[in-house]
N, C-alpha and C positions, 0 to 999 in steps of 0.2 A: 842352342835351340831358341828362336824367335818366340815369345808371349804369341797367345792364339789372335789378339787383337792386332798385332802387326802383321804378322802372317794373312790376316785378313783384307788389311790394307794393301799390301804388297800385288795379292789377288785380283780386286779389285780393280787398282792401276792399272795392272796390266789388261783386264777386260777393257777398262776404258781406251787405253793405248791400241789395241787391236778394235775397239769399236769404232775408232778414227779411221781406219784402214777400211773399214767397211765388213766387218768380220760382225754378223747377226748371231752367230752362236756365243759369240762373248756379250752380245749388248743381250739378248734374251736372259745371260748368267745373271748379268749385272740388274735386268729389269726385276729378274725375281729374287736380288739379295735385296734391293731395295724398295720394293712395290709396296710392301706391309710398315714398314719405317716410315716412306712418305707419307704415307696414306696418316696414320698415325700421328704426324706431327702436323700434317696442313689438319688433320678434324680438329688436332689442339687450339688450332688457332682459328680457324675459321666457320669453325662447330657447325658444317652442313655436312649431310652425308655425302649427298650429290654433288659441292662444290668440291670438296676434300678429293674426290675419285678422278673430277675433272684436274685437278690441279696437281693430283698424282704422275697421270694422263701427258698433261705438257710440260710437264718438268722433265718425262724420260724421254717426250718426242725432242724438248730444247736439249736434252742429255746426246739424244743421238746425232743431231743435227751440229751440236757445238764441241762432241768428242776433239775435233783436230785443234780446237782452240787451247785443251788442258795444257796446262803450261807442267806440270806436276808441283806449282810450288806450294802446293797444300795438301792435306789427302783428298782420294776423290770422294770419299764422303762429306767433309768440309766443303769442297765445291759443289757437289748436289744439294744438299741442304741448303745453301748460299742461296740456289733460285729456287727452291721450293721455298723461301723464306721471303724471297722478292713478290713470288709468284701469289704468297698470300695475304703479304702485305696491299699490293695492287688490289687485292680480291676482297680484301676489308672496307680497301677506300672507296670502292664499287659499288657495297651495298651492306647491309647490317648484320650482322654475324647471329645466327638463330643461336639457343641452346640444343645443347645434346647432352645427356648425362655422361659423368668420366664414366661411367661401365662401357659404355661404349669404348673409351680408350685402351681401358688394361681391362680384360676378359681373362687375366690368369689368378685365378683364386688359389688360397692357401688349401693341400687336400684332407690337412692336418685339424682344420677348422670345424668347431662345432656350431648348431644351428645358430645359437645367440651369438659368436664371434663372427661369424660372414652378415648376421644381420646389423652387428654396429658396424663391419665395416665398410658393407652398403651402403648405411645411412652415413657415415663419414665421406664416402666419395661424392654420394649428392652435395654432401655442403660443398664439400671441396672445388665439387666441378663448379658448382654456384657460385660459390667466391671467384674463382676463378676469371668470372664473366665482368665479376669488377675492376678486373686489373684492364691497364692497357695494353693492347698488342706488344707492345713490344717488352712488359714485364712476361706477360702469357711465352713470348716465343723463349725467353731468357731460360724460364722455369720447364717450360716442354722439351728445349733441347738440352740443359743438362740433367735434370733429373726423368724425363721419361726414356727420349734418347739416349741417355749416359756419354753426351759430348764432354768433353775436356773446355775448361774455361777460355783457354786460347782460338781449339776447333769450334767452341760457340759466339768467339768476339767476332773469328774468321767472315763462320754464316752470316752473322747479324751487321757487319761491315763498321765494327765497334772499335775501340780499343779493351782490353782486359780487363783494365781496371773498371771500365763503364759497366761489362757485364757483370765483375763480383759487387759492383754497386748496384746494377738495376736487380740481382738476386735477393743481397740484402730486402734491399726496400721492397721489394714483391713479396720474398718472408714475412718480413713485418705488418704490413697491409694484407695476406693472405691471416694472421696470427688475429690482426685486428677484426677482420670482417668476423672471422669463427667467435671470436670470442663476444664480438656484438649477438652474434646468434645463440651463442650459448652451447656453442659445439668446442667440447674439449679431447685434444688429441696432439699428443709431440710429432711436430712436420720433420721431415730431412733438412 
């Protein structure tokens, strides 16, 4: 029996395999496995709400337009994210990335939470997302796509057109400089 996350992948491919054929009921499968992922990871990075949706937007119209190009030598979520990654990198160097608070990112609260526990953990995602604002793009996209995402170190060097070793480096130092700003502020909390 395949792990559900292969099984996923396998899926996937194949919507993109048949979206190169011109098959809109597999790219329509594929727009809404990954509509809320994209969206998710371009606001990480680019923290507009409006830029995030547009850049959602052209990543699945380059997705449809560039299915016949998948070569499959990665998964096709590694290649989607690759130009939602390009896509918002361009879109940084364009113009200056607003704030948006992390609630806007992760909207799934714990149900098990009492008032005082969802209120420091609110007030932890503010700093969080705050700090966040400090890093540069390309610590921000390291830390969004393995820890928001849950990419694999390899499926994150893939995206970010890195080697491996650079992304478990640029985490490192993003930890650490995430660790420093909190702790300049006075917000204490153990990160992933």
């Amino acid at each position: 029996m395949q792990p559900a996350h292969d099984a996923d992948a396998t899926r996937e491919a194949e919507w993109l395999r048949l979206t190169a054929r011109g098959d809109r009921a597999a790219f329509e499968r594929l727009f809404r496995a990954y509509e809320h992922r994209l969206y998710r990871f371009s606001l990480g990075l680019v923290r507009d709400q409006q830029l995030a949706e547009e850049i959602t937007g052209d990543v699945m119209l380059d997705v449809w337009r560039g299915a016949p190009r998948f070569r499959g030598d990665a998964k096709a979520s590694t290649w989607i994210f690759g130009i939602a990654h390009h896509k918002c990198i361009d879109a940084l160097r364009r113009r200056r990335p607003e704030h948006v608070e992390l609630q806007t990112l992760q909207t799934v609260r714990d149900a098990t939470a009492g008032p005082e526990e969802l209120a420091v953990e609110e007030s932890f995602r503010r700093a969080l997302g705050d700090a966040m604002l400090e890093l540069t793009p390309e610590h921000r996209a390291v830390l969004e796509l393995t820890f928001i995402n849950g990419c694999s170190q390899a499926e994150t060097a893939a995206i970010v057109a890195c080697p491996v070793n650079t992304v478990k480096t640029r985490v490192f130092y993003a930890k650490q400089q995430l660790r420093r700003i909190l702790d300049r502020r006075g917000v204490r909390r153990e990160m992933p």
